[in-house]
GUTI-801470 format. One record per residue (C-alpha): residue in one letter; x, y, z. Coordinates in Angstrom, 1 decimal, m for minus. Each point is the difference from the previous one (the first is absolute). Layout:
BEGIN
+----+--------+--------+--------+
! aa !     xx !     yy !     zz !
+----+--------+--------+--------+
!  A !      X !      Y !      Z !
...
+----+--------+--------+--------+
end
This chain:
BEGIN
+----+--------+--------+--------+
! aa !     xx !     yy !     zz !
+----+--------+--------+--------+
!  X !   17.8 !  m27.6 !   71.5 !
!  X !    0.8 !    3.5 !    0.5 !
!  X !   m2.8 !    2.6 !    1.4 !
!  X !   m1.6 !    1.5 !   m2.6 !
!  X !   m0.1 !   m3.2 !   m2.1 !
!  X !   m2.0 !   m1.5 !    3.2 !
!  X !   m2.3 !    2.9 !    0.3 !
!  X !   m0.9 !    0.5 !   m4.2 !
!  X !   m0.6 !   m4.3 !    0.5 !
!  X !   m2.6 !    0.7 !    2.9 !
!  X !   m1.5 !    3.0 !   m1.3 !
!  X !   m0.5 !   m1.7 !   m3.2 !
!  X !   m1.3 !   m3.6 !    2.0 !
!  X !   m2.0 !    3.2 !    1.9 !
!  X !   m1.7 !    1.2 !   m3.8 !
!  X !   m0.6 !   m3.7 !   m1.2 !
!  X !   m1.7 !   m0.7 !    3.6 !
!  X !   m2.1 !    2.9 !   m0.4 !
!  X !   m1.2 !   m1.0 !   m3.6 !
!  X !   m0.9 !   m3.4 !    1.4 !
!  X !   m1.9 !    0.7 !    2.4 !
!  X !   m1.9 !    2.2 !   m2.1 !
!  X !   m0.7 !   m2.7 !   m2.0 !
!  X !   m1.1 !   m2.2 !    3.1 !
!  X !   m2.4 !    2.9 !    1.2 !
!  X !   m1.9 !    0.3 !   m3.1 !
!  X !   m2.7 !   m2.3 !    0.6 !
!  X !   m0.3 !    1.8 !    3.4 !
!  X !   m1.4 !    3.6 !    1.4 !
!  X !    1.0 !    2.7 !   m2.1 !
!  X !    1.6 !    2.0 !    3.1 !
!  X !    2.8 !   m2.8 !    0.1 !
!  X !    0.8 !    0.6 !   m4.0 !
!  X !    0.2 !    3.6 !    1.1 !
!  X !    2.5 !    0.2 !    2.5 !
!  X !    2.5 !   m2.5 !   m1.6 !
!  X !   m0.1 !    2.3 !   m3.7 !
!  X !    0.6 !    3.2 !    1.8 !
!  X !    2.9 !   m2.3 !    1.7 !
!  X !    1.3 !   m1.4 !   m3.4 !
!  X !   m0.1 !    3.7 !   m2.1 !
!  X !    2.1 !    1.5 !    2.8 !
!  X !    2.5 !   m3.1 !    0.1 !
!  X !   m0.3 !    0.4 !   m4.1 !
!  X !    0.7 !    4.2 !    0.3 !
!  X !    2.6 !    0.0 !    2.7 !
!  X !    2.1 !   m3.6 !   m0.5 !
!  X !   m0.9 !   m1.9 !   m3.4 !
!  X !    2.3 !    0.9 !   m2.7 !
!  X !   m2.0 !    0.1 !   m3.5 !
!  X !    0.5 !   m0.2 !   m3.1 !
!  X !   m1.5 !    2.2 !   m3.0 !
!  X !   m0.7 !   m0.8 !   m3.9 !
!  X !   m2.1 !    1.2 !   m2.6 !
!  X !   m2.3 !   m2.9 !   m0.5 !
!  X !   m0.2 !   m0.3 !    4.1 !
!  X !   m1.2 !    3.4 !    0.0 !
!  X !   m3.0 !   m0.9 !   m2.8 !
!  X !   m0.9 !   m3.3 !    1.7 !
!  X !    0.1 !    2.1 !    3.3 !
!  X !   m2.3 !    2.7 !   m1.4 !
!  X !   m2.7 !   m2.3 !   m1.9 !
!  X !   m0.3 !   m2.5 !    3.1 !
!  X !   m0.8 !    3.6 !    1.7 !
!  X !   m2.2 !    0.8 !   m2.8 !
!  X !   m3.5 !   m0.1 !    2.4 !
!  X !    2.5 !    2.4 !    2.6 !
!  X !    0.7 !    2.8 !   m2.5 !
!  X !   m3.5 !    0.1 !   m1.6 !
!  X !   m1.2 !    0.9 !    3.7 !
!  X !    2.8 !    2.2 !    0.2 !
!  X !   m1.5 !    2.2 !   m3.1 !
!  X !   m3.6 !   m0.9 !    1.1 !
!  X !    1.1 !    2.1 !    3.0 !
!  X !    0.4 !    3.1 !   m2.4 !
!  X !   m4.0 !    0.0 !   m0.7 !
!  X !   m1.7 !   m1.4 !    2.7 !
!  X !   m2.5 !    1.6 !    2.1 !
!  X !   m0.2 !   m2.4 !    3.1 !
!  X !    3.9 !    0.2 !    0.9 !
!  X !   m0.3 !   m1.6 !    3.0 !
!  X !   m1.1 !   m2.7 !   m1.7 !
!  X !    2.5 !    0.4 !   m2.1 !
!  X !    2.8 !   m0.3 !    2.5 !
!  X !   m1.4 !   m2.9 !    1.2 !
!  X !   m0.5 !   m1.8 !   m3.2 !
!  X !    4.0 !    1.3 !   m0.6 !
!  X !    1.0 !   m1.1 !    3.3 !
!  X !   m1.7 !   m3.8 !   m1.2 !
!  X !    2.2 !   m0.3 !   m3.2 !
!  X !    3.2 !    1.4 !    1.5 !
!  X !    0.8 !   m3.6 !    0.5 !
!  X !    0.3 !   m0.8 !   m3.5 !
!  X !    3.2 !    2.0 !   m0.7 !
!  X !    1.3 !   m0.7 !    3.4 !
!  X !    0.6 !   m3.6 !   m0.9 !
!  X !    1.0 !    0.2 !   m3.5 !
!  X !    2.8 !    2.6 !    1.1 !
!  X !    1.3 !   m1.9 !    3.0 !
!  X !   m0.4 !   m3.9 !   m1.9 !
!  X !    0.9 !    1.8 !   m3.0 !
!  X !    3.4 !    2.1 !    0.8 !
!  X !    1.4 !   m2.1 !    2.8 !
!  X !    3.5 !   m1.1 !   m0.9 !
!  X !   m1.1 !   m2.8 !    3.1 !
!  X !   m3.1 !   m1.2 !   m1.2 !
!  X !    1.1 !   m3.2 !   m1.9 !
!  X !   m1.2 !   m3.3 !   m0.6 !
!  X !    0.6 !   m1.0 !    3.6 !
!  X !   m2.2 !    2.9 !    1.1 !
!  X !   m3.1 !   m1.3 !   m2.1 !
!  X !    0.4 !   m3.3 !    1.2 !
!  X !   m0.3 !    1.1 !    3.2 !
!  X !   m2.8 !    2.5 !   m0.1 !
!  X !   m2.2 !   m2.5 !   m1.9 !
!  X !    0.7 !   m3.0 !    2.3 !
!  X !   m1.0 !    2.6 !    2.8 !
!  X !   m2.9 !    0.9 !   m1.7 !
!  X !   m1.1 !   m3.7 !   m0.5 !
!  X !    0.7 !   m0.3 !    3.7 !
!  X !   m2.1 !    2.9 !    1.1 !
!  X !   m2.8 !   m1.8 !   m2.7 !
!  X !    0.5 !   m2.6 !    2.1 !
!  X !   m0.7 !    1.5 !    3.2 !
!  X !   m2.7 !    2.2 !   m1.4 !
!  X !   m1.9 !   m3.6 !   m1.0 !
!  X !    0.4 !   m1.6 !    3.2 !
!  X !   m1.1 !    3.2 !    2.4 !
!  X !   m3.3 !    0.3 !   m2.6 !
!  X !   m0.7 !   m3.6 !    0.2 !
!  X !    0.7 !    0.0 !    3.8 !
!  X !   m2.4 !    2.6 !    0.8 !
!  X !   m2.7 !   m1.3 !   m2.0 !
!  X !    0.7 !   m3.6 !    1.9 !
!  X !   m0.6 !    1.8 !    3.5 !
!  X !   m2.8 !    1.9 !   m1.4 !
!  X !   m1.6 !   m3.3 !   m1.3 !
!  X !    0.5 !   m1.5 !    3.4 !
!  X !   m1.7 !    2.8 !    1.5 !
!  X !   m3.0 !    1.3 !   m2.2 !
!  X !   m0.3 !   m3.8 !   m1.9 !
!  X !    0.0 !    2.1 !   m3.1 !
!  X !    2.9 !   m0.7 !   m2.7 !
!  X !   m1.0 !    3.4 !   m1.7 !
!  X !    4.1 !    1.4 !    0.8 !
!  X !    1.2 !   m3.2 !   m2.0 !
!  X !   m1.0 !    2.1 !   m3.4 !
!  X !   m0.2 !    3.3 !   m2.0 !
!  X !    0.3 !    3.2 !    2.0 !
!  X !    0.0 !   m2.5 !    3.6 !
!  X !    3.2 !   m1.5 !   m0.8 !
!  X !    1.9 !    3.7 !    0.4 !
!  X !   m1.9 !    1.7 !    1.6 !
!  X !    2.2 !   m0.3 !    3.3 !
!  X !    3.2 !    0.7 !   m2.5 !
!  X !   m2.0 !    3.6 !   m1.1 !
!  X !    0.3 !   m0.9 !   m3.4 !
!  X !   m2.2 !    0.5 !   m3.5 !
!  X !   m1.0 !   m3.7 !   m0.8 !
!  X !    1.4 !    0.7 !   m3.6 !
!  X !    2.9 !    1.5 !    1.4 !
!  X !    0.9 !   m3.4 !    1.7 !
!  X !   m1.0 !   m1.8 !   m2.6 !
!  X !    2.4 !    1.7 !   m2.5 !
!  X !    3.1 !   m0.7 !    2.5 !
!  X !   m1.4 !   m3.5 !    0.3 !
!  X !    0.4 !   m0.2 !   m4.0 !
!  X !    3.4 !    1.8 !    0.0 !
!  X !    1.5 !   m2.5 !    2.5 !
!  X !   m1.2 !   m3.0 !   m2.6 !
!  X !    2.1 !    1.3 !   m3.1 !
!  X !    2.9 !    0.7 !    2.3 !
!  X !    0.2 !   m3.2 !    1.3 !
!  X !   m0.6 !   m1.6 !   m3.7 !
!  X !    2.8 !    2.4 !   m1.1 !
!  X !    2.2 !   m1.3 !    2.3 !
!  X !   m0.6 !   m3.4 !   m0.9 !
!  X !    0.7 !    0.9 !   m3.3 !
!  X !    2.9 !    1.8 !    0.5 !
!  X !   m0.4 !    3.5 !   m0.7 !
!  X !   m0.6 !    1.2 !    3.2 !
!  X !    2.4 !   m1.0 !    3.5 !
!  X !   m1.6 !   m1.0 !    3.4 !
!  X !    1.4 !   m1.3 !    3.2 !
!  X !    0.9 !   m3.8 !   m0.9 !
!  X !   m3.0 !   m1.1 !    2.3 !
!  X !   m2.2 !    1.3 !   m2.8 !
!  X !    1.2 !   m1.6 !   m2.7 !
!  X !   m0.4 !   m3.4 !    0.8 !
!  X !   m2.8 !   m1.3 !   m1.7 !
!  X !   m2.2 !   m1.3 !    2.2 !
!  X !   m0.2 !    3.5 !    2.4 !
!  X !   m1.0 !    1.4 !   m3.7 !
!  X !   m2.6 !   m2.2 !   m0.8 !
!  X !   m1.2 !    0.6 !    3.7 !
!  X !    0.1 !    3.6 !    0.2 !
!  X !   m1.6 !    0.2 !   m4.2 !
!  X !   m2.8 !   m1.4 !    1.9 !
!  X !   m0.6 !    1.3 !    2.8 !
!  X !    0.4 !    3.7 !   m1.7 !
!  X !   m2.3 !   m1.1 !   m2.4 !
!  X !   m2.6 !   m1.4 !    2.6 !
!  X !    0.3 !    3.6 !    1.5 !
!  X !   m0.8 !    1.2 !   m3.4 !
!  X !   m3.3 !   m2.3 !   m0.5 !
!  X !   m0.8 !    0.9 !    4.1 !
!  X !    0.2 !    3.7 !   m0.7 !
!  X !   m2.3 !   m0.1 !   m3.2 !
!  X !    1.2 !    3.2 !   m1.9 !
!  X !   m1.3 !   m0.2 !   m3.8 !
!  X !    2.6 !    1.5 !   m1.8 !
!  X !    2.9 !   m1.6 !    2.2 !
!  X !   m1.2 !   m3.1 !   m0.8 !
!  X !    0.1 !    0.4 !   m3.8 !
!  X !    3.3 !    0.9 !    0.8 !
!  X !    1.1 !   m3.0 !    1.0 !
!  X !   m1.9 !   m1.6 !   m2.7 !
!  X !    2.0 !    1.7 !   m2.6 !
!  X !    3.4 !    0.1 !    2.1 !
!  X !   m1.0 !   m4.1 !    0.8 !
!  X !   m0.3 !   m0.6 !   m3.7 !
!  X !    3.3 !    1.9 !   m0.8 !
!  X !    1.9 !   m2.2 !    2.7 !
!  X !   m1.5 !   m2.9 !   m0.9 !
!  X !    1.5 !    0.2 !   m3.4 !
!  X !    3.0 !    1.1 !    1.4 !
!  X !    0.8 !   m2.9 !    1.9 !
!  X !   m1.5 !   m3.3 !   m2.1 !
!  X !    1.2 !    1.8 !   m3.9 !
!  X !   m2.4 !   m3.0 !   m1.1 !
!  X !   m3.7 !    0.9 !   m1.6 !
!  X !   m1.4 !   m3.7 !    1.9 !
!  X !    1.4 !    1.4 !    3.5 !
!  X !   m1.0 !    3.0 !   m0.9 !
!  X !   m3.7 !   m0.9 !   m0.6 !
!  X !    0.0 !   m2.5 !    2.9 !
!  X !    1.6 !    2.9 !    3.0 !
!  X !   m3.0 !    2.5 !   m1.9 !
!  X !   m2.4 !   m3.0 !    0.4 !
!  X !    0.4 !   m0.8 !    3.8 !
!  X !    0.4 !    3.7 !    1.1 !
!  X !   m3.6 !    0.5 !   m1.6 !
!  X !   m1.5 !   m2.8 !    1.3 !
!  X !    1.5 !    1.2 !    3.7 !
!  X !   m0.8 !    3.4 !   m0.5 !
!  X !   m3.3 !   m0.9 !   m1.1 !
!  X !   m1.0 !   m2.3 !    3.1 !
!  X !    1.5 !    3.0 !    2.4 !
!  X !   m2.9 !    2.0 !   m1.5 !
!  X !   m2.1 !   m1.9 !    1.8 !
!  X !    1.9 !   m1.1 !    3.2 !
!  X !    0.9 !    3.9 !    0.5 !
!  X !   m2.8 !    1.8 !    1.5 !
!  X !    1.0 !    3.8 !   m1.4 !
!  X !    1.3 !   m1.7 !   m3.2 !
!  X !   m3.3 !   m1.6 !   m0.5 !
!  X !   m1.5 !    4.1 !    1.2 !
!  X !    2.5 !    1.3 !   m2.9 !
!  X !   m0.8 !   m2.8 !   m2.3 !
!  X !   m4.1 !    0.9 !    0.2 !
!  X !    1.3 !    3.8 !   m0.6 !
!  X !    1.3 !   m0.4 !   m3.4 !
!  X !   m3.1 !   m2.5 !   m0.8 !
!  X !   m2.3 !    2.9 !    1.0 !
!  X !    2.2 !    2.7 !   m0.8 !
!  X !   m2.1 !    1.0 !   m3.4 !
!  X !   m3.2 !    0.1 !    1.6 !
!  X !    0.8 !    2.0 !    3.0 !
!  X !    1.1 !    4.1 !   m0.3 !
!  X !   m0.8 !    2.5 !    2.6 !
!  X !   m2.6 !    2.7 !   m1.7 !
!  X !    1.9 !    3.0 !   m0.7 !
!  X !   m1.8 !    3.9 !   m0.4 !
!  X !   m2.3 !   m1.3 !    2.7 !
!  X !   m0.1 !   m0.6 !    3.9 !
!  X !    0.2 !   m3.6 !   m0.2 !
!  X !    3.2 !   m1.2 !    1.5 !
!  X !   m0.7 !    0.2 !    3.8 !
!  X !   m1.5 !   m2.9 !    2.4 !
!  X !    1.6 !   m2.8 !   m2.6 !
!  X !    3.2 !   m1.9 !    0.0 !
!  X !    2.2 !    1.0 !   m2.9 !
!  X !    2.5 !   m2.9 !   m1.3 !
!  X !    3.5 !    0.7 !   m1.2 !
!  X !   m1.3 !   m0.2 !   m4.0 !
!  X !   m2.9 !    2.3 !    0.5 !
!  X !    1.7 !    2.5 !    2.1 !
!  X !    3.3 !    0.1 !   m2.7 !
!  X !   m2.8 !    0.4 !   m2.8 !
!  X !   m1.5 !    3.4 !    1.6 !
!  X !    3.3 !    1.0 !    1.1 !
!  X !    1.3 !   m0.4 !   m3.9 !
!  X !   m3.1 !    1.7 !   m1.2 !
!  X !    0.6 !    3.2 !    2.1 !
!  X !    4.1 !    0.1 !   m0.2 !
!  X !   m1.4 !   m0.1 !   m4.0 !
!  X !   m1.6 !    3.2 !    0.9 !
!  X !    3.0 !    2.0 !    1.4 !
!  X !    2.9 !   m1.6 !   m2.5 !
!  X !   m2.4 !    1.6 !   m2.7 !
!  X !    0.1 !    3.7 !    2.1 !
!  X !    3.7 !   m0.5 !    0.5 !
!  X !    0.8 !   m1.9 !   m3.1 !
!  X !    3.7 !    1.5 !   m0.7 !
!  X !    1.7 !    1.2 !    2.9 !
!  X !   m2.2 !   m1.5 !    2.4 !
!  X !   m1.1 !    1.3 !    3.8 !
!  X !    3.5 !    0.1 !    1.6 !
!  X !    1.4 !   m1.6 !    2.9 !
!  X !   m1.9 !    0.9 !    3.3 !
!  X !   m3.5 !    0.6 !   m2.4 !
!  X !   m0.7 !   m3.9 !   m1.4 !
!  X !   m2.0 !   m0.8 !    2.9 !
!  X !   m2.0 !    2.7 !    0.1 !
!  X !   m1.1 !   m0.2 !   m3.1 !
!  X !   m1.1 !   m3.6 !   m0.1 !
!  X !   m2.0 !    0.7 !    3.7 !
!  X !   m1.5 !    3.3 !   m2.1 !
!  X !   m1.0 !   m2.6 !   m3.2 !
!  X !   m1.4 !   m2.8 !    2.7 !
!  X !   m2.4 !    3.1 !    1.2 !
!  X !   m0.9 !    1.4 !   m3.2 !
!  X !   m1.2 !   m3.7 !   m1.3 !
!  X !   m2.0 !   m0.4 !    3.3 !
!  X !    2.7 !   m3.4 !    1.2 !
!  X !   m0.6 !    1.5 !    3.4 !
!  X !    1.4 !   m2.9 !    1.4 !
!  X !    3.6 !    0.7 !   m1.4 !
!  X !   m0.3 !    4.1 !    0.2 !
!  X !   m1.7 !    0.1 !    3.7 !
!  X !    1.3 !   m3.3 !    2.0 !
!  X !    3.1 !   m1.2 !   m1.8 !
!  X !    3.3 !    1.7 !   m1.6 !
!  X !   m0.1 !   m2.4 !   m3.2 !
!  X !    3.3 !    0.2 !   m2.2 !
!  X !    0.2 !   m0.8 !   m3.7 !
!  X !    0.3 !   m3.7 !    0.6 !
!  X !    1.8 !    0.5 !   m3.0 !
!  X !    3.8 !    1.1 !   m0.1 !
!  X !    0.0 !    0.7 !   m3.6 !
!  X !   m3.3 !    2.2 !    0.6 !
!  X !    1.4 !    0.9 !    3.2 !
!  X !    3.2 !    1.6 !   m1.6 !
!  X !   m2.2 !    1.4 !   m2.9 !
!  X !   m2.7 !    2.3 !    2.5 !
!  X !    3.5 !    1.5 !    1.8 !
!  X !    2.7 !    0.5 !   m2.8 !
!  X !   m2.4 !   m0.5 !   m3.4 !
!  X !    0.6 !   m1.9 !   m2.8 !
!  X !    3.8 !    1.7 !   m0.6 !
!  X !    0.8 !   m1.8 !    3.6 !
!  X !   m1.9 !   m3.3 !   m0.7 !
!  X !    2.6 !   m0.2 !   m3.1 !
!  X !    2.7 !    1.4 !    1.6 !
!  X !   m0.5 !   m2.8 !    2.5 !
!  X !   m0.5 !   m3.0 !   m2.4 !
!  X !    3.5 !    1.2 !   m2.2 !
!  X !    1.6 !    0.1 !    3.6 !
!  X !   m1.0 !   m3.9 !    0.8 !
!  X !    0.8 !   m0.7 !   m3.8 !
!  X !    3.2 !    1.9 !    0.0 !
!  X !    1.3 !   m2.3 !    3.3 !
!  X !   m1.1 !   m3.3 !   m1.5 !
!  X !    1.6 !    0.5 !   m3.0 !
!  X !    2.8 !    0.5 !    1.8 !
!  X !    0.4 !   m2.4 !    2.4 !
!  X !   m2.2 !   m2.5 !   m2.2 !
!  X !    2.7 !   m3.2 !    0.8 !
!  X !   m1.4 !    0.4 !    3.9 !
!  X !   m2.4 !   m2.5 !   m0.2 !
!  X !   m1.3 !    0.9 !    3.8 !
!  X !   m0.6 !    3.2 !   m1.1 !
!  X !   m2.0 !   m1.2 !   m2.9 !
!  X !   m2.2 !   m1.7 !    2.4 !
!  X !    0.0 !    2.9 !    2.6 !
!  X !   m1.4 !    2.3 !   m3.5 !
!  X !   m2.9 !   m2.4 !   m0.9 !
!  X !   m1.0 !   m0.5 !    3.7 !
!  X !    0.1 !    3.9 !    0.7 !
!  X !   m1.7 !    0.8 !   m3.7 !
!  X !   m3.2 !   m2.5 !    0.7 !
!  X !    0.0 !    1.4 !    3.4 !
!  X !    0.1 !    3.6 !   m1.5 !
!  X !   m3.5 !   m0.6 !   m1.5 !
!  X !   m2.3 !   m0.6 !    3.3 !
!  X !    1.9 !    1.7 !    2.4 !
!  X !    1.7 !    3.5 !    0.7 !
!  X !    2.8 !   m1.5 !    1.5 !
!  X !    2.2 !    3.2 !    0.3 !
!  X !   m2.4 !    1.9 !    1.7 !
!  X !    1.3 !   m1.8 !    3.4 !
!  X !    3.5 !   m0.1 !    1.7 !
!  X !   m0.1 !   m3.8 !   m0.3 !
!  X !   m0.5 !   m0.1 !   m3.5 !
!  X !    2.4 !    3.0 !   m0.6 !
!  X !    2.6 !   m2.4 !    2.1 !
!  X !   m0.3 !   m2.8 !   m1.6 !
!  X !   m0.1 !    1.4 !   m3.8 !
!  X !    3.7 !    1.9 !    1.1 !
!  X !    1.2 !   m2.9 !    1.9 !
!  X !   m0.2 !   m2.8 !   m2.6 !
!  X !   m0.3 !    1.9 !   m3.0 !
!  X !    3.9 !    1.4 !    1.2 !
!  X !    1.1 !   m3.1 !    1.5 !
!  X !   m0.8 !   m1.7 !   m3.6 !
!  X !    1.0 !    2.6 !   m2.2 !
!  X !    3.5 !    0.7 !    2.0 !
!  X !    0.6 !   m3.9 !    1.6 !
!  X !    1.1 !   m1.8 !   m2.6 !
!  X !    3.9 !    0.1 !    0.5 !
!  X !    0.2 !   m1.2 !   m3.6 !
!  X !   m1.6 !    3.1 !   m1.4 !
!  X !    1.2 !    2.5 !    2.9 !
!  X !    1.1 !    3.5 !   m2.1 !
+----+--------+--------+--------+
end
C-alpha cells in the first residue's frame, strides 16, 4: 500500500478513534469530553476531507439553532461575561453537527462504532456507580448511594442527566434489534438486549427522575407496539410493565419520595411576596412551581426579544428577590427548570419559535430515522422540567446524538 494511502487510512482510523472515544467518555467527567473534541475539530480542520450541500448547510444551521440565538443574544446583553460563558457552553452544538455532518469519513461504520463505545462507557459508568455505592454500604451500612443523586455522585453527574443517557442507551439497543441502527455483533444478540433493556431501565427506576420516567413510559409504549404489531400483546407487554413499575414504587425508596411528591404536589407551594421560604425543605414540584411563577414575571418584561445571552440569570435571581423566594435569590442560583421558559427569558418569544421551527425543520427532514424520533420525544419531555442546555453536558449530549442521528443513517447520508 503505498505511503500516503497508509497515512489518509490511519489518520482516518485516528478521526473515527477520536469520535469513539468521545462517545465512551460521555457518561464520564466533563474534562475528558473536553480534551478529546478539541482533539477531533483539529483532526476535522487539518486532515478530514468534507463534503458541502445546500440541505447539509440548513440541517447544520437549525441543529445549531440554540448556538446562533446566543450568538445574537451577545449583541444586547449586559452581563458579557456571562455571556461568553453561556457561548462557550453551546459551542458544542455546531461543533458536532459540522464534523458528523461534513465528514466524507463518517459513515455507517463510524456510527456503529461510536454508539457501541458509548454503550460501553454506559457500561462502565453503571458498574463504577454501583461499585462505589457497594463499598460505601459496606462501610457506612447505609444503601443511600444505591439511588437518586447517590448513585452518581462519584461519576459528577446531574441525576437526570444520567438518567437521560440511561434512556438513550435503551432505544439504541432496541433500534439495533430492530434493524435501524448497527452495533458491534455482541449487542445484537438477543439475550445481551434483553439484559442490558433491563438493567438500563433498573438504572432508570434507581435514579427516580419524574419526567425521565414518563419517558420511557411513552418510548416503552411505542416499542412495545413496535415489536408484538398485535393489540393482545400489546395490552399484555402495557399490562406487566404497569404492574412492575407499580410494585417498584414501593420497593424504591426515592421512587416511593417522588411518588408521595406528586400525591402532595397540589397542596404544597412555597408562599411567594413573603419571607417564607427559609428553614423548610423545598421538594422538586414546589420549588419548579415558584421558579415558574417568577421566570412568568421576567418572560412578561422581556416578552419579545428577551434578556440576551449573559442577562437570563440575572434576571430570574432579580425576580426570586423581588417575590421574597429568598431561598432561590440569596442561597441558590435556580435556572428556569424549564428549557422552553429557559430559551424564552434569554432570546424572547422570536427565539423560543425560532427554536421549535429549527427542531421541526430537522424532523421533517430526517423523519424515516426512527432513533432520532425517539431521541426528539425524549429531549422534548425532558425540555419541560429541566434547562438542559444551560450545562456542557446537556449541550454535549443534545449535539452529539442529535448529529450522530440526523447525519448516521448511511441510507439517508446527503
Amino acid at each position: 500500500m503505498p505511503l500516503l494511502q497508509r497515512s489518509e487510512k490511519s489518520i482516518r482510523h485516528g478521526f473515527n478513534g477520536l469520535l469513539c472515544l468521545v462517545a465512551f467518555t460521555i457518561p464520564f467527567k466533563a474534562i475528558f469530553n473536553s480534551i478529546l473534541i478539541i482533539a477531533l475539530l483539529v483532526v476535522w480542520l487539518l486532515a478530514v476531507p468534507k463534503s458541502f450541500s445546500k440541505i447539509q448547510y440548513w440541517l447544520i444551521a437549525t441543529i445549531s439553532s440554540v448556538f446562533i440565538l446566543a450568538v445574537w443574544g451577545m449583541f444586547f446583553t449586559q452581563n458579557i461575561d456571562e455571556g461568553f460563558f453561556r457561548l462557550q457552553q453551546k459551542a458544542l452544538v455546531p461543533v458536532f453537527a459540522l464534523v458528523i455532518g461534513t465528514s466524507s469519513w463518517y459513515d455507517k461504520d463510524s456510527e456503529k462504532w461510536a454508539l457501541t463505545a458509548f454503550l460501553v462507557g454506559m457500561l462502565c459508568a453503571s458498574a463504577y456507580s454501583f461499585g462505589i455505592a457497594f463499598i460505601h454500604a459496606l462501610s457506612s451500612g447505609s444503601y443511600t448511594h444505591f439511588f437518586a443523586h447517590g448513585l452518581v455522585e462519584a461519576l459528577d453527574l446531574y441525576t437526570y442527566i444520567f438518567a437521560i443517557l440511561c434512556l438513550i442507551a435503551v432505544f439504541v439497543l432496541l433500534e439495533s434489534y430492530l434493524g435501524n441502527l448497527a452495533l458491534h455483533p455482541v449487542f445484537n444478540r438477543y439475550s445481551t438486549m434483553i439484559f442490558l433493556v433491563i438493567l438500563f431501565s433498573s438504572l432508570l427506576f434507581l435514579l427516580s427522575v419524574k419526567q425521565v420516567l414518563i419517558a420511557w413510559g411513552v418510548l416503552v409504549m411505542i416499542y412495545a407496539w413496535r415489536l408484538t404489531k398485535n393489540h393482545w400483546y400489546f395490552l399484555a407487554s402495557i399490562a406487566m410493565v404497569a404492574v412492575v413499575g407499580s410494585c417498584l414504587i414501593f420497593i424504591i425508596p426515592s421512587l416511593y419520595d417522588k411518588f408521595n411528591e406528586v400525591v402532595a404536589s397540589p397542596a404544597v407551594s412555597i408562599p411567594l411576596d413573603q419571607d417564607a421560604s427559609l428553614g423548610k425543605s423545598w421538594d422538586g414540584i414546589a420549588l419548579r412551581k415558584a421558579i415558574w411563577t417568577c421566570a412568568a414575571d421576567v418572560v412578561s418584561q422581556n416578552f419579545w426579544w428577551g434578556t440576551g445571552t449573559g442577562d437570563a440569570q440575572d434576571a430570574l435571581q432579580q425576580a426570586y428577590e423581588a417575590r421574597q423566594f429568598y431561598f432561590a435569590s440569596r442561597f441558590n442560583h435556580f435556572n428556569a427548570h424549564n428549557q422552553y421558559i429557559q430559551t424564552w427569558i434569554a432570546f424572547g418569544l422570536i427565539g423560543l419559535i425560532f427554536c421549535i421551527l429549527s427542531w421541526v425543520f430537522i424532523y421533517r427532514n430526517r423523519k424515516g430515522s426512527p432513533a432520532l424520533i425517539s431521541f426528539v420525544i425524549c429531549m422534548t419531555m425532558c425540555f419541560f422540567t429541566e434547562s438542559m442546555l444551560e450545562t456542557n453536558k446537556g449541550n454535549l449530549i443534545y449535539g452529539f446524538f442529535s448529529s450522530l442521528f440526523v447525519f448516521g443513517n448511511s441510507q439517508r447520508r446527503l
